[in-house]
C-alpha positions in Angstrom: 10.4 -2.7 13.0 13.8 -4.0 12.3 16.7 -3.6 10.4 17.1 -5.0 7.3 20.8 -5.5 7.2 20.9 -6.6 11.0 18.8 -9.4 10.3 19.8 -10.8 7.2 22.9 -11.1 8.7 24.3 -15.0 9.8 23.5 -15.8 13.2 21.5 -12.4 14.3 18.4 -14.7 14.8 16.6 -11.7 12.3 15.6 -14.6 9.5 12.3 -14.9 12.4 11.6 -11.5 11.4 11.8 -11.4 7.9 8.6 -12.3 5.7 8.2 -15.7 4.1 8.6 -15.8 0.8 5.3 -16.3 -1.1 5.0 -18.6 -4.0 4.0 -16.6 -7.5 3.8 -19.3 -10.5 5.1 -17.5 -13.8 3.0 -15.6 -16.1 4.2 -17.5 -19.3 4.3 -14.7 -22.1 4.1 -11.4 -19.8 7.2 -10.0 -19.4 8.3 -10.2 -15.7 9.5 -7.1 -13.6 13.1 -7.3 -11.7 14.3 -4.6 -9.7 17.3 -2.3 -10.9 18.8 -1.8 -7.7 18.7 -2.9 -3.7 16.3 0.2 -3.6 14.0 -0.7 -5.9 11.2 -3.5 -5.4 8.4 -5.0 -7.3 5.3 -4.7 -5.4 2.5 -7.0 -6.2 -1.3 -5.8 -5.8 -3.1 -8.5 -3.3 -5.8 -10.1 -5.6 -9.1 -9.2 -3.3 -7.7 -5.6 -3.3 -7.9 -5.1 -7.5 -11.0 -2.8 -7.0 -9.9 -0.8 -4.2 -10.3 2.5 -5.6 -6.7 3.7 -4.4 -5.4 1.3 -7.2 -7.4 2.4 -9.7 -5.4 2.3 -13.1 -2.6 0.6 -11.7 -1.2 -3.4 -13.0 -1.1 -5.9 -10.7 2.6 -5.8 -10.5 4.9 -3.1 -10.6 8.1 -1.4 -9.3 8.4 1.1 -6.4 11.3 2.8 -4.9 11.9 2.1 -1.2 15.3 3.7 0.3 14.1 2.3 4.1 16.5 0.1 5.6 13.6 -0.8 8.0 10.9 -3.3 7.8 7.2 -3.9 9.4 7.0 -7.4 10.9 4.2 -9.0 13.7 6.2 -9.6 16.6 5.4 -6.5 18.9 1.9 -6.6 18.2 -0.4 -7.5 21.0 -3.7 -8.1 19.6 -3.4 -9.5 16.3 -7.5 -9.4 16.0 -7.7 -5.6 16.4 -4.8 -4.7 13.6 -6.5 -7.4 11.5 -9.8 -5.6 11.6 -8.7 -1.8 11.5 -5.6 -1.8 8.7 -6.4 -3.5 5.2 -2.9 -4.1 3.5 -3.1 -3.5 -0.5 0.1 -4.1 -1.2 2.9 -6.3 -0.6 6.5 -6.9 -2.2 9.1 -9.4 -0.8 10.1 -7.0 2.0 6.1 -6.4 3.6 3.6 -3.8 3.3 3.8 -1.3 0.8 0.9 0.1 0.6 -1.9 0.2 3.7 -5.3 1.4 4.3 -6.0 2.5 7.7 -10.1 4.2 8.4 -9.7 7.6 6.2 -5.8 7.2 5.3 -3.4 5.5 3.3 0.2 4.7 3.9 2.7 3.8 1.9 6.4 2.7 2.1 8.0 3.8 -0.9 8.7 7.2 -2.5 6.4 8.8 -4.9 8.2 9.8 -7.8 7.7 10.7 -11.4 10.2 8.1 -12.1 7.9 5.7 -10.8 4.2 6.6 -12.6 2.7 3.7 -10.5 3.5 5.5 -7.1 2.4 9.1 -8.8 -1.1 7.2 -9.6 -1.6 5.9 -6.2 -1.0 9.3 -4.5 -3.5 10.9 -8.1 -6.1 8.5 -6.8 -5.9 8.9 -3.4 -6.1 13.2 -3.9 -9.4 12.2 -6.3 -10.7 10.6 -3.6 -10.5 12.7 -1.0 -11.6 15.5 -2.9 -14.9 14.1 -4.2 -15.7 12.9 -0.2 -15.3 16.6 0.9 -17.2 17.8 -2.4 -20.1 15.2 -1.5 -20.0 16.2 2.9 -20.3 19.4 1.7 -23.2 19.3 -1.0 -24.8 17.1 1.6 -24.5 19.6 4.5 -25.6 22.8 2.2 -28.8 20.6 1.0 -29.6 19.9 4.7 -29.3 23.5 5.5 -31.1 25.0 2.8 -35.2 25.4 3.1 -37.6 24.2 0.9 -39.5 27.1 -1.3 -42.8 27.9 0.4 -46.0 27.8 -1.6 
């Protein structure tokens, strides 16, 4: 992780840490989000992620709150092929990750807030989940254990 202000800053060698920008072509008519503040960011769902069922009900664009001054990036990973294969990223904005999918849990870098429906969906859809896989383990396990009715 780094920081943000330390590597945007001239000569600090950071701009190797920073994402690349990615190109998005405009959406003609659609009206276009901008962030309100340096806290605020527009996070963009990745295109083979629009079914995941965390992002159920959500657009492919919208805006997120994110107060950390810190930053993911690559450079301290060792084995690129086992993060690659374990951690699905389902999210991104201009500053990394925002939301990412790791085996049974989700983690996200902004702040859920009512202000912010999109991030209160994410965290509705993630308790929905959860809640119907306990539900099923334990409808499954109580079938499993029960006896058939003898003749």
């Amino acid at each position: 992780m780094h920081s943000v202000r330390a590597a945007n800053e001239f000569g600090s060698g950071g701009k190797y840490f920073l994402k690349p920008s990615v190109y998005r072509p405009k959406k003609g008519a659609v009206e276009e989000l901008y962030p309100n503040s340096s806290e605020e960011h527009v996070a963009f769902v990745k295109k083979v992620q629009l079914q995941h069922w965390a992002l159920r009900g959500l657009p492919q664009e919208f805006k997120v709150f994110a107060r950390n001054r810190w930053d993911p990036h690559p450079v301290n990973i060792t084995n690129l092929a086992v993060v690659r294969e374990n951690y699905r990223i389902l999210v991104e904005s201009e500053r990394g990750p925002q939301i990412i999918e790791h085996e049974n849990a989700l983690a996200i870098q902004f702040v859920v807030s009512p202000k912010y429906p999109e991030s209160v969906q994410v965290l509705a859809n993630f308790v929905r989940k959860r809640a119907l896989d306990i539900f099923c383990t334990v409808c499954i396990t109580s079938s499993q254990n029960s006896h058939p009715p003898r003749p």
